[in-house]
mmCIF file of the C-alpha atoms, coordinates in Angstrom:
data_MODEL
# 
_entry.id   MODEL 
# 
loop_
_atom_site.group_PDB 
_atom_site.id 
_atom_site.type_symbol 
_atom_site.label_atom_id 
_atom_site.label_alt_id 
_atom_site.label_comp_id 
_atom_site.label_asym_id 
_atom_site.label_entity_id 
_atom_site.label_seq_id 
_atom_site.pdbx_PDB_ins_code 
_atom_site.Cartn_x 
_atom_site.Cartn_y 
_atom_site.Cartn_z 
_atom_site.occupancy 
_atom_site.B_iso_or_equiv 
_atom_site.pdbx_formal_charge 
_atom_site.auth_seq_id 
_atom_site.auth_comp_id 
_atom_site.auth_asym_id 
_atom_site.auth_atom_id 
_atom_site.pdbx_PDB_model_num 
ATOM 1   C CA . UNK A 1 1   ? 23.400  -51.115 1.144   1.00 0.00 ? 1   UNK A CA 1 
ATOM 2   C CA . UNK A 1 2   ? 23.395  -47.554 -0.591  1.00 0.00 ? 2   UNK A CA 1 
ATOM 3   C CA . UNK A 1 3   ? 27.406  -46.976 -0.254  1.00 0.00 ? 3   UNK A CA 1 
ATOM 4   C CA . UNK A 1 4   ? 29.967  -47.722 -2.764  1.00 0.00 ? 4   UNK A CA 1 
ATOM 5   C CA . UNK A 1 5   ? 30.966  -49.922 -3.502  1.00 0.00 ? 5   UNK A CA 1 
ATOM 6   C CA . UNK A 1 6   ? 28.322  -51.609 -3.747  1.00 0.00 ? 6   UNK A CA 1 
ATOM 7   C CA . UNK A 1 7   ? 27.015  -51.394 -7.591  1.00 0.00 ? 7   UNK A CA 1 
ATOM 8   C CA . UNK A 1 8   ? 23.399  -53.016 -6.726  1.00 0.00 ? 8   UNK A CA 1 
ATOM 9   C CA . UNK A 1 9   ? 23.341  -49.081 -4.930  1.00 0.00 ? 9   UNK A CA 1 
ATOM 10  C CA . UNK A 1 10  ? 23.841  -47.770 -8.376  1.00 0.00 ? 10  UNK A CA 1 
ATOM 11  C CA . UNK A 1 11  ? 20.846  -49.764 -10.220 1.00 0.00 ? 11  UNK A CA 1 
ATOM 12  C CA . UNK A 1 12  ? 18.657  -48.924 -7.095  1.00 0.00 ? 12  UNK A CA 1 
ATOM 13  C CA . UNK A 1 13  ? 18.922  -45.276 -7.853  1.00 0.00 ? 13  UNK A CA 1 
ATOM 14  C CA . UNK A 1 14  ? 18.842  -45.275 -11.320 1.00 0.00 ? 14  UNK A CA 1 
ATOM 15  C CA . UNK A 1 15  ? 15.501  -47.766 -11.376 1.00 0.00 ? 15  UNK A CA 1 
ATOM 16  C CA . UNK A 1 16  ? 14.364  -45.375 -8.639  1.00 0.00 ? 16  UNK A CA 1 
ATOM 17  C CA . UNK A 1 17  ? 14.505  -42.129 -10.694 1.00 0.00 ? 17  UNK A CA 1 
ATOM 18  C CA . UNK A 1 18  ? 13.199  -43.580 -13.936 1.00 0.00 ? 18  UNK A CA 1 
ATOM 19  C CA . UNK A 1 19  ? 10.345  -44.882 -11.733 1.00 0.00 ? 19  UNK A CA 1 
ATOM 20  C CA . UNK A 1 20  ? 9.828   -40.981 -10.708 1.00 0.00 ? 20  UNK A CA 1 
ATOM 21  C CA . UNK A 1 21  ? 9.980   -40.769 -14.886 1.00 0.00 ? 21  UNK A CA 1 
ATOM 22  C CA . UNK A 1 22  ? 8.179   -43.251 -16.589 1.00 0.00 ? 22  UNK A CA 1 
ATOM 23  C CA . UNK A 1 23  ? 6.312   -46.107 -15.260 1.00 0.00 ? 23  UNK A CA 1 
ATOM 24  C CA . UNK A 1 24  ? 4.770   -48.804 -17.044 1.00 0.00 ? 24  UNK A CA 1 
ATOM 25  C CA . UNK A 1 25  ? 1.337   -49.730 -16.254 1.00 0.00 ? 25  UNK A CA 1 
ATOM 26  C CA . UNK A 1 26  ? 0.841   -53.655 -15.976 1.00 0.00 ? 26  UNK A CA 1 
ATOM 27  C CA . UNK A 1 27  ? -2.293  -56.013 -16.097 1.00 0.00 ? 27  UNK A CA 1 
ATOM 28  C CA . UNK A 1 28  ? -3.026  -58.772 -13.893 1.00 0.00 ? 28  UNK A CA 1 
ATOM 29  C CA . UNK A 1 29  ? -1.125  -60.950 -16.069 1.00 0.00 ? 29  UNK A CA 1 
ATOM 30  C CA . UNK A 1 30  ? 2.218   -58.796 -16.126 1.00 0.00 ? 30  UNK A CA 1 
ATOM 31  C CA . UNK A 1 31  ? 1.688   -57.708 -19.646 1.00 0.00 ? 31  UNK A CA 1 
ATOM 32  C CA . UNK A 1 32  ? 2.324   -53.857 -19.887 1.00 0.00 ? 32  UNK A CA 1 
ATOM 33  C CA . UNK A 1 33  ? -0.956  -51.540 -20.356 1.00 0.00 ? 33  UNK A CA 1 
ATOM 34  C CA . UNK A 1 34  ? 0.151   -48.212 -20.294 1.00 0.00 ? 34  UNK A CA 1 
ATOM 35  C CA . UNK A 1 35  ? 2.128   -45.874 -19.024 1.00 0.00 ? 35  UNK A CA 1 
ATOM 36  C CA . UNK A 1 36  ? 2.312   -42.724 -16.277 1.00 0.00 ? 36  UNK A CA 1 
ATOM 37  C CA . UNK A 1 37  ? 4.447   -39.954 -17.100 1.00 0.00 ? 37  UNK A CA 1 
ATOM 38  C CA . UNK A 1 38  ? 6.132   -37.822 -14.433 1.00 0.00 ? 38  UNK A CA 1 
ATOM 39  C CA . UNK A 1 39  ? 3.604   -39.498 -11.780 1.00 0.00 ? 39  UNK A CA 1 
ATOM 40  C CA . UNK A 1 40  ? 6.003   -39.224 -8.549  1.00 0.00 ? 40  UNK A CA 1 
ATOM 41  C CA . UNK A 1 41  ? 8.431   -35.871 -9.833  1.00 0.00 ? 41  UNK A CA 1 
ATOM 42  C CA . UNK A 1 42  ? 8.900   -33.706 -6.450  1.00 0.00 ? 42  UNK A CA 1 
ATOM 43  C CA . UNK A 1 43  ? 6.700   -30.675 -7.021  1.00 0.00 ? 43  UNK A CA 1 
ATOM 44  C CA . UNK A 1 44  ? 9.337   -28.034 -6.822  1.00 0.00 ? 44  UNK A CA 1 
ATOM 45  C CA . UNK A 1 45  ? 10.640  -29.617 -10.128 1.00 0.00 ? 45  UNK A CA 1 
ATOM 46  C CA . UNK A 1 46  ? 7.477   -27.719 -11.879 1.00 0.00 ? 46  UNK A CA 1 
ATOM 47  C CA . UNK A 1 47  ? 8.332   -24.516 -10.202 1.00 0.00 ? 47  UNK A CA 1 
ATOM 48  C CA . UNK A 1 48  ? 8.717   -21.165 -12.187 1.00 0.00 ? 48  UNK A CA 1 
ATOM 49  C CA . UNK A 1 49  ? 11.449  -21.649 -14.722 1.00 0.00 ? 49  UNK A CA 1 
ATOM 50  C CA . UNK A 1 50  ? 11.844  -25.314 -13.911 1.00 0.00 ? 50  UNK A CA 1 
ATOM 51  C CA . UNK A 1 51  ? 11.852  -27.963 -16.519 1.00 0.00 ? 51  UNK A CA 1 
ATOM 52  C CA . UNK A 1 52  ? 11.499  -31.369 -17.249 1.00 0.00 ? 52  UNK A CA 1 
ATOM 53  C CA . UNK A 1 53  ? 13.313  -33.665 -19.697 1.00 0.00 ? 53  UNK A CA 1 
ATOM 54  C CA . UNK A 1 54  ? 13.159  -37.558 -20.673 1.00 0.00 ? 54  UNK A CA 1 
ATOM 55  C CA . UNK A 1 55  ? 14.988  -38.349 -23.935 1.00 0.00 ? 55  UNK A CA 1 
ATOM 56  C CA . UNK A 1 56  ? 14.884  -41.777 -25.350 1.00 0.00 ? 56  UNK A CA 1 
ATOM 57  C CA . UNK A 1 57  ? 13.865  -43.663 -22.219 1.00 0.00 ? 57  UNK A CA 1 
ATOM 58  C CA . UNK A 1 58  ? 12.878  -47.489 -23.368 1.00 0.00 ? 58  UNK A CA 1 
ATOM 59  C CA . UNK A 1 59  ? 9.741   -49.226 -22.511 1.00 0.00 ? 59  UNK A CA 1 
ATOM 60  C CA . UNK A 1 60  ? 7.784   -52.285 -23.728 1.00 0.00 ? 60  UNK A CA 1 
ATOM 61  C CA . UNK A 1 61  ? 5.853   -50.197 -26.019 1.00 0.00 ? 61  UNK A CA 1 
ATOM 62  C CA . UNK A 1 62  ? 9.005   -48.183 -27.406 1.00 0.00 ? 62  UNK A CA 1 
ATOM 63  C CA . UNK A 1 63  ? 11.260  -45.246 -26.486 1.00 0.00 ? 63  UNK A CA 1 
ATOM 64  C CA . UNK A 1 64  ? 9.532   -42.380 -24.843 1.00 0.00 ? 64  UNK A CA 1 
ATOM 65  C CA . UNK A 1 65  ? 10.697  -39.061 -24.908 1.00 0.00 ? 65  UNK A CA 1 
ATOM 66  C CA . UNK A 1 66  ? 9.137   -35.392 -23.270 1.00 0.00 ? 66  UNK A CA 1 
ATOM 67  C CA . UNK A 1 67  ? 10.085  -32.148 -22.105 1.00 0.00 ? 67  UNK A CA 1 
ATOM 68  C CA . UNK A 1 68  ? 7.983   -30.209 -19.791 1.00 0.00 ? 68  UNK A CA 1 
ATOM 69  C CA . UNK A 1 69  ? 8.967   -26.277 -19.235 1.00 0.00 ? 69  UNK A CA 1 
ATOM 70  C CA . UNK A 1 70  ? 7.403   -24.025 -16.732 1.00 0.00 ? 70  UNK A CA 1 
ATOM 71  C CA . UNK A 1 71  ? 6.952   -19.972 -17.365 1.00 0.00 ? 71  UNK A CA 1 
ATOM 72  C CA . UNK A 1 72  ? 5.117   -18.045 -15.110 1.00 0.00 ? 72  UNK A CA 1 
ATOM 73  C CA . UNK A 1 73  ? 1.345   -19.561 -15.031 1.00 0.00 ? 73  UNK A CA 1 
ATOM 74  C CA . UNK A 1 74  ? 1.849   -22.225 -18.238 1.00 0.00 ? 74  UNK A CA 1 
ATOM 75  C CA . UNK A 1 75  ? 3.383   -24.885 -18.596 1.00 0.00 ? 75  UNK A CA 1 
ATOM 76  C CA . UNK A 1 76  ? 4.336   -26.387 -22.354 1.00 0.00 ? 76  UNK A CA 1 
ATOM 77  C CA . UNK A 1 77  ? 4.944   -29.856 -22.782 1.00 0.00 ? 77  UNK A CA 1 
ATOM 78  C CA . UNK A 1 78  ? 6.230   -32.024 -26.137 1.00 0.00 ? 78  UNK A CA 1 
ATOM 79  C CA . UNK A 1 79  ? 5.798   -35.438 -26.026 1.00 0.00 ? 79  UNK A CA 1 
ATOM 80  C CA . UNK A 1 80  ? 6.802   -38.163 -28.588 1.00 0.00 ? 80  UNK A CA 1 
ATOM 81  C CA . UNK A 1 81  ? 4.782   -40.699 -27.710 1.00 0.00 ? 81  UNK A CA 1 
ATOM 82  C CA . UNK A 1 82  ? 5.188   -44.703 -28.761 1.00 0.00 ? 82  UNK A CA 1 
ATOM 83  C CA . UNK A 1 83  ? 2.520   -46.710 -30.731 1.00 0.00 ? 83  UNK A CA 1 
ATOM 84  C CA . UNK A 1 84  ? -0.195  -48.774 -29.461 1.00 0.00 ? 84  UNK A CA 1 
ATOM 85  C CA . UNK A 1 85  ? -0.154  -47.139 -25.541 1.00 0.00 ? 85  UNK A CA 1 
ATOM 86  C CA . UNK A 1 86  ? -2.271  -45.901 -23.105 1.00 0.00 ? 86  UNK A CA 1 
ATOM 87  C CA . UNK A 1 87  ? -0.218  -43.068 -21.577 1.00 0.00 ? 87  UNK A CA 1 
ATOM 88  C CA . UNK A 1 88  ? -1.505  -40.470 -18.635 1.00 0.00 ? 88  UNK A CA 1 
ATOM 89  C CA . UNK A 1 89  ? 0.486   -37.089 -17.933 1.00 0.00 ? 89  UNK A CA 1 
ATOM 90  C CA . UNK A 1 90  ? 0.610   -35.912 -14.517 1.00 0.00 ? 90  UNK A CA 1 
ATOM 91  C CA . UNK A 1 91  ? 1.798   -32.563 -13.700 1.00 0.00 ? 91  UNK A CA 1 
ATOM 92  C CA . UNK A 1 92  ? 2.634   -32.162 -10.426 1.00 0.00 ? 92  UNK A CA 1 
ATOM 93  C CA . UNK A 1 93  ? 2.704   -28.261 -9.502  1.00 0.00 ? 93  UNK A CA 1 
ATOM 94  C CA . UNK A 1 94  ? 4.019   -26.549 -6.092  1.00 0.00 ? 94  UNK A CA 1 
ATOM 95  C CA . UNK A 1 95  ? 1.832   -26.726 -2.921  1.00 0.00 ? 95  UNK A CA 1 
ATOM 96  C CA . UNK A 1 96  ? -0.875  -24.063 -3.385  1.00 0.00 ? 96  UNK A CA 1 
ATOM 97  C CA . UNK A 1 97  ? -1.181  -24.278 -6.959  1.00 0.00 ? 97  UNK A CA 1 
ATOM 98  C CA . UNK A 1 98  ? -3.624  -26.246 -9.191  1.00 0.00 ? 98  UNK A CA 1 
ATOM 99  C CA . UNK A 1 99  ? -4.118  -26.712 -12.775 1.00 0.00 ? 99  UNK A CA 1 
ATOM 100 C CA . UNK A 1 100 ? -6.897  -24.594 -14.377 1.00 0.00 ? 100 UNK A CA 1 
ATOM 101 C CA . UNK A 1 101 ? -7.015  -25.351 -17.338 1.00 0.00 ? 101 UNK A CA 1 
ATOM 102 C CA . UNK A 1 102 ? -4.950  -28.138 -19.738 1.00 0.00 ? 102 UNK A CA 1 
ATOM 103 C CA . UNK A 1 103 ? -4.636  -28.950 -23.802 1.00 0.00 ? 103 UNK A CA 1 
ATOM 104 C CA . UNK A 1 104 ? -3.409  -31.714 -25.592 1.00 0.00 ? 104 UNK A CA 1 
ATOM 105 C CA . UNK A 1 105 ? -3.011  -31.137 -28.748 1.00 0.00 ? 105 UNK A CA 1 
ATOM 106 C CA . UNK A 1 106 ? -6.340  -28.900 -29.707 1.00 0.00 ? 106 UNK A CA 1 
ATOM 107 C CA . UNK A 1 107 ? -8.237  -30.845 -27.510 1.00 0.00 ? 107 UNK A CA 1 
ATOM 108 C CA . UNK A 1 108 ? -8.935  -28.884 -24.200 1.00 0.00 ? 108 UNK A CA 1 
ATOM 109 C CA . UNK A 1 109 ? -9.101  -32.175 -21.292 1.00 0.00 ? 109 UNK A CA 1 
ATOM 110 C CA . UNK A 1 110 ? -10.076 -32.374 -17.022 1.00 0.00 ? 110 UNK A CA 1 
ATOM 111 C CA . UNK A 1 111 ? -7.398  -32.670 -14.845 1.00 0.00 ? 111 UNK A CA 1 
ATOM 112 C CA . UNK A 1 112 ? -7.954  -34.882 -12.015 1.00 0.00 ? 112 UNK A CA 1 
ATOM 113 C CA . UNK A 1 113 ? -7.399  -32.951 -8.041  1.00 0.00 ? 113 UNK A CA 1 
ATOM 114 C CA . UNK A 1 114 ? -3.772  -34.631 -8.946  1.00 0.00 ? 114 UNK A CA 1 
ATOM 115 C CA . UNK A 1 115 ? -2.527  -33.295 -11.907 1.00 0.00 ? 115 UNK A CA 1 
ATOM 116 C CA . UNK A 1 116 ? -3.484  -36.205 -14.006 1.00 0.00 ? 116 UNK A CA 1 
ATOM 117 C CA . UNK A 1 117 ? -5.267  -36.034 -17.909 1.00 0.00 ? 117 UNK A CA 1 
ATOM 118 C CA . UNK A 1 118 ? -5.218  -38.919 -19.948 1.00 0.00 ? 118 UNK A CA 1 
ATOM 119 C CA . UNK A 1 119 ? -3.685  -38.748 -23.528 1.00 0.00 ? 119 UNK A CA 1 
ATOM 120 C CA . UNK A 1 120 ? -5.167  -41.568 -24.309 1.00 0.00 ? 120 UNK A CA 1 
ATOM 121 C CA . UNK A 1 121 ? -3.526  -43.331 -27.497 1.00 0.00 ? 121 UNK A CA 1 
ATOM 122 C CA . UNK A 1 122 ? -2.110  -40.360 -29.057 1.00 0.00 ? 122 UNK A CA 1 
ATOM 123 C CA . UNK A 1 123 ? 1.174   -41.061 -30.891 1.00 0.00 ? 123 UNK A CA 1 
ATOM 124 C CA . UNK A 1 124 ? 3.971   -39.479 -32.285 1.00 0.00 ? 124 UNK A CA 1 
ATOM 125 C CA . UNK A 1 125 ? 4.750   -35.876 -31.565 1.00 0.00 ? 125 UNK A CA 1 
ATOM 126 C CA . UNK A 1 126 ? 1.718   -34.865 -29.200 1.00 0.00 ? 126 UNK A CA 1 
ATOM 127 C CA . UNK A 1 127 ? 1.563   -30.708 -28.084 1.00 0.00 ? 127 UNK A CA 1 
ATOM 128 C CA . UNK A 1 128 ? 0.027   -29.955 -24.055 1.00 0.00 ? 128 UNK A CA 1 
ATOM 129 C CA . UNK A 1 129 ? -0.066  -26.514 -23.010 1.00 0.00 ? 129 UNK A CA 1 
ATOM 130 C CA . UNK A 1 130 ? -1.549  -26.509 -19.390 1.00 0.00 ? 130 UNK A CA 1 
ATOM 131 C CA . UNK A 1 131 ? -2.205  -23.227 -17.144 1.00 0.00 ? 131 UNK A CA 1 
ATOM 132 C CA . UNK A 1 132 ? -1.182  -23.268 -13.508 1.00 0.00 ? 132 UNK A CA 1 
ATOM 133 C CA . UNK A 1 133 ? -3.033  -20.669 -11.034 1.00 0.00 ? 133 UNK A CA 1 
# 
């Protein structure tokens, strides 16, 4: 199923990876609620130095775009966030590490055990600086 040339192999990965991305939250009716940023990214992708780009990517509330950048113990994100959403962050660090302490904006929020804050319905360009230990 996954070898050329099959092309339903190439929309399996791609759906697969923007899935690791961006996922859109639905209600019990199908209509979209929200959305989870960088919920499944493999941990080592937050490492030291690592970093973390979406640019553009389309969903039912409009195009979503963030970069997240480790260095050393922070970890900078910039969001542009669309209208009229519900969006949640999760930054998933290495095994061993945890988040200590996380701001969105000037707003200092709780991290769940996960890595997850919301950012509630914040739009436009949104600033998180977040502190790894």
């Amino acid at each position: 199923m996954f070898m050329p040339p099959n092309t339903g192999a190439n929309a399996s990965f791609l759906g697969t990876l923007r899935e690791l991305l961006v996922h859109e939250r639905r209600g019990k009716h199908g209509g979209p609620t929200g959305l989870d940023l960088a919920f499944s990214t493999p941990r080592a992708w937050l490492a030291d130095g690592m970093e973390i780009e979406v640019a553009n990517a389309p969903t039912s509330f409009g195009k979503v775009s963030y970069t997240l950048v480790r260095h050393g113990s922070a970890i900078d994100g910039s969001l542009v966030l669309p209208p009229r959403c519900l969006c949640r962050l999760r930054l998933r660090v290495p095994a061993g590490e945890h988040l200590v302490h996380v701001v969105v904006g000037s707003t200092v929020v709780a991290a769940n055990a996960s890595g997850t804050f919301p950012l509630g319905t914040r739009h436009g360009r949104v600033a998180v600086r977040a502190t790894v230990s």
